[in-house]
C-alpha positions in Angstrom: 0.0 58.4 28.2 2.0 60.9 26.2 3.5 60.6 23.0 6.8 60.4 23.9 8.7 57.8 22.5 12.2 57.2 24.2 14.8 55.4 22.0 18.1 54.2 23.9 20.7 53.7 21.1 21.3 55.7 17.7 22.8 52.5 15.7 21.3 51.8 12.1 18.0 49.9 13.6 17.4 52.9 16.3 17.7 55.3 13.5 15.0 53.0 11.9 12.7 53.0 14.3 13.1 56.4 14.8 12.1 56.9 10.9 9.3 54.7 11.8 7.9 57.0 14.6 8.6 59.8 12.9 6.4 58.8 10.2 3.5 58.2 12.6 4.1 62.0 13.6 5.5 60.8 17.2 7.6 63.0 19.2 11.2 61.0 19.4 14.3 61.1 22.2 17.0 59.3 21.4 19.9 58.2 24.2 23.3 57.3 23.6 27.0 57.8 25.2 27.9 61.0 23.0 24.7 63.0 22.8 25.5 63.3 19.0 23.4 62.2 16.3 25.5 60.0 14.2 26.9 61.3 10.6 24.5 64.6 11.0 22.4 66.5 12.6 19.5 64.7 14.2 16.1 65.1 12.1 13.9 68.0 13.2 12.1 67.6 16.5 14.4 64.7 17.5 16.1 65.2 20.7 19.3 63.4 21.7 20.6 62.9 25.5 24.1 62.1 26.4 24.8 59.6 28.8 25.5 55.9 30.0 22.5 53.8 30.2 24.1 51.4 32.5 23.9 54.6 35.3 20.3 53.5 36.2 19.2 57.2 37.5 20.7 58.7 34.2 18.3 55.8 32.5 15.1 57.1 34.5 15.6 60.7 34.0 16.3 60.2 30.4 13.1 58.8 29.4 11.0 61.1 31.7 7.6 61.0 30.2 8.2 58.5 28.2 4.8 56.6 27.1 7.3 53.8 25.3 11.2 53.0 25.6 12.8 51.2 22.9 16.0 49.1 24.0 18.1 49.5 20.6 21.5 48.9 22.4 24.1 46.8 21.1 27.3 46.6 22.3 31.1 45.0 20.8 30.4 41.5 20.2 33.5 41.0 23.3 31.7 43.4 25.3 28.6 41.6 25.7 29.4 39.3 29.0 30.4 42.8 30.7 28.2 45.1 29.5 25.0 44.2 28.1 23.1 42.5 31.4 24.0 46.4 33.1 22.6 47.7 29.4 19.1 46.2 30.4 19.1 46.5 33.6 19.4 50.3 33.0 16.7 50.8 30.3 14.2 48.4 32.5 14.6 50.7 35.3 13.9 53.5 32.8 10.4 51.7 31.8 9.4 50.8 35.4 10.0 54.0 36.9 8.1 55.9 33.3 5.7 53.1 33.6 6.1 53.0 29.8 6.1 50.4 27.5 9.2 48.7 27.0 9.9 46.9 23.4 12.8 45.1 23.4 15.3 44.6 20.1 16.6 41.4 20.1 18.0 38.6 17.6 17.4 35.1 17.4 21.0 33.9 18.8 18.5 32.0 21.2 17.0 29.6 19.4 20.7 27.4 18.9 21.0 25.3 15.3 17.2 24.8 13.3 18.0 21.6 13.0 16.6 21.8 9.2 13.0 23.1 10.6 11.9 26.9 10.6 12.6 29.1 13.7 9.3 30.1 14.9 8.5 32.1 18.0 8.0 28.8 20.1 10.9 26.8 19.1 12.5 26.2 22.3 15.5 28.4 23.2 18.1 25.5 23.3 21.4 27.9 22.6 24.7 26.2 22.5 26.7 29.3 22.4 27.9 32.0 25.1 26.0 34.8 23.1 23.0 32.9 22.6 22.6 31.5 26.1 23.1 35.7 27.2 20.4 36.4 25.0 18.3 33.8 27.0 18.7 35.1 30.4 18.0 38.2 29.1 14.6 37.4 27.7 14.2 35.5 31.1 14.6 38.4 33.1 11.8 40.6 31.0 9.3 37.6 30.6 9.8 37.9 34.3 9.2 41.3 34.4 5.8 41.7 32.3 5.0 38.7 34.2 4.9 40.3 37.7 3.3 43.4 36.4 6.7 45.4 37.1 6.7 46.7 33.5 4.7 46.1 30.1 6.8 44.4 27.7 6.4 43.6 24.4 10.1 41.8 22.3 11.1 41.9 18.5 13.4 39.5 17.3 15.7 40.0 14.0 17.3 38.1 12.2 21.3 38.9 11.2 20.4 41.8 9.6 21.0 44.0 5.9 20.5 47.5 4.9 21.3 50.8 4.9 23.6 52.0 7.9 24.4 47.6 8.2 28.4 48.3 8.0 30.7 45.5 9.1 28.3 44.5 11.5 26.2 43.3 8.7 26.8 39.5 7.2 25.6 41.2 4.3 26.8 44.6 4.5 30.3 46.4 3.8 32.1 42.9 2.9 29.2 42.4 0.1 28.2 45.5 -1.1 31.6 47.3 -1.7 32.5 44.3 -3.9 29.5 44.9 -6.1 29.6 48.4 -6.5 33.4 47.9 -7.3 32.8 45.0 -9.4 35.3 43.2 -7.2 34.8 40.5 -5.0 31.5 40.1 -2.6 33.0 38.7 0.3 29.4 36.5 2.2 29.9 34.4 5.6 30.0 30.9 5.5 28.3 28.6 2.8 27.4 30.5 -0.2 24.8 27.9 -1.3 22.9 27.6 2.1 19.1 29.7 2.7 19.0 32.4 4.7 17.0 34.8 6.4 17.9 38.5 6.7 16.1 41.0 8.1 16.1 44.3 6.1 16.8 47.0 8.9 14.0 49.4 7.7 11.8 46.5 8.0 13.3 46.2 11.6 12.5 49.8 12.2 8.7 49.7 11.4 8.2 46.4 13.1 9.5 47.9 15.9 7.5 51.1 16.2 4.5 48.9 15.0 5.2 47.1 18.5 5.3 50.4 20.7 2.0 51.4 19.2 -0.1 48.2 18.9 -1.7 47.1 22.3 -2.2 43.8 20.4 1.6 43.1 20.4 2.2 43.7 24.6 3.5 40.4 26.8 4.4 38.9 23.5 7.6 37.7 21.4 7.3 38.5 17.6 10.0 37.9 15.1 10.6 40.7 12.9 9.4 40.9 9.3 11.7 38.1 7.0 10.9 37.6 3.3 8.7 34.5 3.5 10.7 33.4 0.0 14.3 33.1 2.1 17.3 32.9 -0.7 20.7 31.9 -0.7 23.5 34.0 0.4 24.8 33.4 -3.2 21.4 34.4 -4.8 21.4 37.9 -3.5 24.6 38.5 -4.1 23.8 37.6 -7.5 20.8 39.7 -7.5 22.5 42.9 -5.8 25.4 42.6 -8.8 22.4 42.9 -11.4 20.3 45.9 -10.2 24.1 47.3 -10.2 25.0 46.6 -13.5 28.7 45.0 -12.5 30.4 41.8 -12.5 32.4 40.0 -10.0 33.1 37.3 -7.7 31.0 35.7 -5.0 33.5 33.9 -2.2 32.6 32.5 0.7 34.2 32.4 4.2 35.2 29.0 6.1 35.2 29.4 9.8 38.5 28.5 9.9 39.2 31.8 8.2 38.1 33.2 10.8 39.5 31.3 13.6 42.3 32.7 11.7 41.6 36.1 11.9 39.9 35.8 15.6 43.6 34.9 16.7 44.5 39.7 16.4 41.0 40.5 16.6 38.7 39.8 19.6 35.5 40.9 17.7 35.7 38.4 14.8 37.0 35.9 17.0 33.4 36.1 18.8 31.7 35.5 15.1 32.9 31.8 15.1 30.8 30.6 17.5 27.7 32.0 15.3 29.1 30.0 12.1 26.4 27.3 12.6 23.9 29.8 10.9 25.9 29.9 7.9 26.6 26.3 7.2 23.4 24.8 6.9 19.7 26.6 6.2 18.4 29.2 8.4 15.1 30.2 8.2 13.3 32.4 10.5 9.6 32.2 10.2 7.9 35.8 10.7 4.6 35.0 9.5 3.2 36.3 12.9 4.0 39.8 12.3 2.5 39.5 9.2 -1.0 38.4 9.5 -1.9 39.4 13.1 -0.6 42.8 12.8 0.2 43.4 9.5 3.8 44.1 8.8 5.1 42.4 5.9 8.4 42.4 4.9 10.2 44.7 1.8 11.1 42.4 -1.1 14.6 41.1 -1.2 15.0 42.8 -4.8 13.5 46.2 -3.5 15.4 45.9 -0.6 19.0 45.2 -2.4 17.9 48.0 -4.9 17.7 50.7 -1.6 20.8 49.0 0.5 23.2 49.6 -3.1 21.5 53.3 -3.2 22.7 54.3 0.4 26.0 52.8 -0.6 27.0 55.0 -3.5 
């Protein structure tokens, strides 16, 4: 074992992770398609290799000695059918060969609707939509994995997440936080007025690395740290205009908005079939993480207070 920790993807919860590694004085490679560090220079000591992960051989020799591999990639929402199965496929070759650890980034498109009741690690993966039903065969094909002995695998789930780096991407990201800053409009998906659970992307990050270096969390599913005290979209919004000092409007966004809008743009016309987790409560239970191997979630004030920092 070395303590190498190979990271394919450089997106805001790679970065994370990376932060979270870096903290536990872990030597870092990152892997993406440019072999540039996004915005800057990569930190000290962090390597970054250019190259296309679906190109299984590239995948191999890019985590060469690699004691964990992190699968932080994450394709265009209309991309996903075509691209993220060879995505996998490329970084599980990259673990097998390594015989490293592989700890999977997921989300929790799986699951399908709550049905009013919490989303806990065994609900049963009963997705209704294209993405969700990927996600699923996905998982399948790792369970599968671990469960041969092929590869070690351990799997975080997330969450629609918020944060520093969350962009567009982010139900609670650009849309939201511009407004507030601006004291304009904070633009939030869906029902205003329903609970839901985001996951703070630094929390992300540390959950993550806390799953590459815990033998406690291998051959096991764990949903990544959520505030146990889930709010409205409405209420944070609220919240994030306070610790900013403006005013402004909160508007939500009917689906058909973006049925609308789906109609010129093929990426937000693959958000519709997520709208279900924005018209009704959706709460994602993460009490697992918490007490058997002790990562707790940031606060949703402390963690609005740091996402409005990174945005001025």
């Amino acid at each position: 074992m070395t303590d190498l920790h190979v990271i394919f993807g450089t997106g805001p919860v790679a970065r994370a992770t990376m932060q979270a590694l870096l903290r536990r004085d872990l030597r870092v490679r990152m892997v993406n398609r440019s072999g540039r560090f996004p915005g800057d220079d990569a930190p000290t000591g962090v390597e970054v290799l250019a190259g296309d992960a679906r190109d299984a051989e590239f995948a191999r020799g890019a985590a060469a000695g690699a004691s964990v591999v992190y699968q932080c990639l994450n394709p265009e929402y209309h991309e996903w059918t075509e691209i993220f199965p060879a995505l996998q496929n490329g970084v599980l070759a990259a673990a097998e060969a390594n015989d490293a650890l592989l700890v999977s980034m997921e989300n929790v498109y799986g699951y399908g609707r709550p049905n009013g009741l919490p989303l806990t690690e065994q609900s049963p993966l009963t997705a209704h939509t294209r993405k969700g039903r990927l996600r699923n065969s996905m998982a399948e094909q790792l369970r599968l994995a671990h469960e041969s002995g092929r590869v070690r695998v351990t799997t975080g789930r997330a969450s629609d997440y918020y944060g520093p780096g969350g962009g567009m991407a982010s139900p609670m990201g650009d849309l939201v936080f511009e407004g507030v800053l601006s004291g304009g409009t904070a633009r939030l998906y869906g029902s205003p007025d329903v609970k839901h659970s985001y996951t703070f992307i630094p929390d992300i990050g540390e959950g993550l690395a806390v799953l590459g270096t815990d033998p406690r969390a291998i051959g096991r599913v764990w949903h990544l740290p959520n505030d146990p005290d889930a709010q409205t979209s409405r209420q944070m919004a609220q919240t994030a205009f306070r610790l900013a000092g403006t005013t402004g409007r909160i508007a939500g966004t009917p689906t058909w908005v973006f049925r609308l809008l789906g109609l010129r743009d093929r990426t937000i016309r693959e958000v519709v079939e997520m709208a279900y987790e924005f018209e009704a409560d959706f709460i994602v239970d993460s009490s697992a993480i918490a007490t058997e191997l002790g990562v707790h979630a940031t606060p949703i004030d402390e963690a609005l207070a740091i996402t409005l920092e990174s945005y001025r």
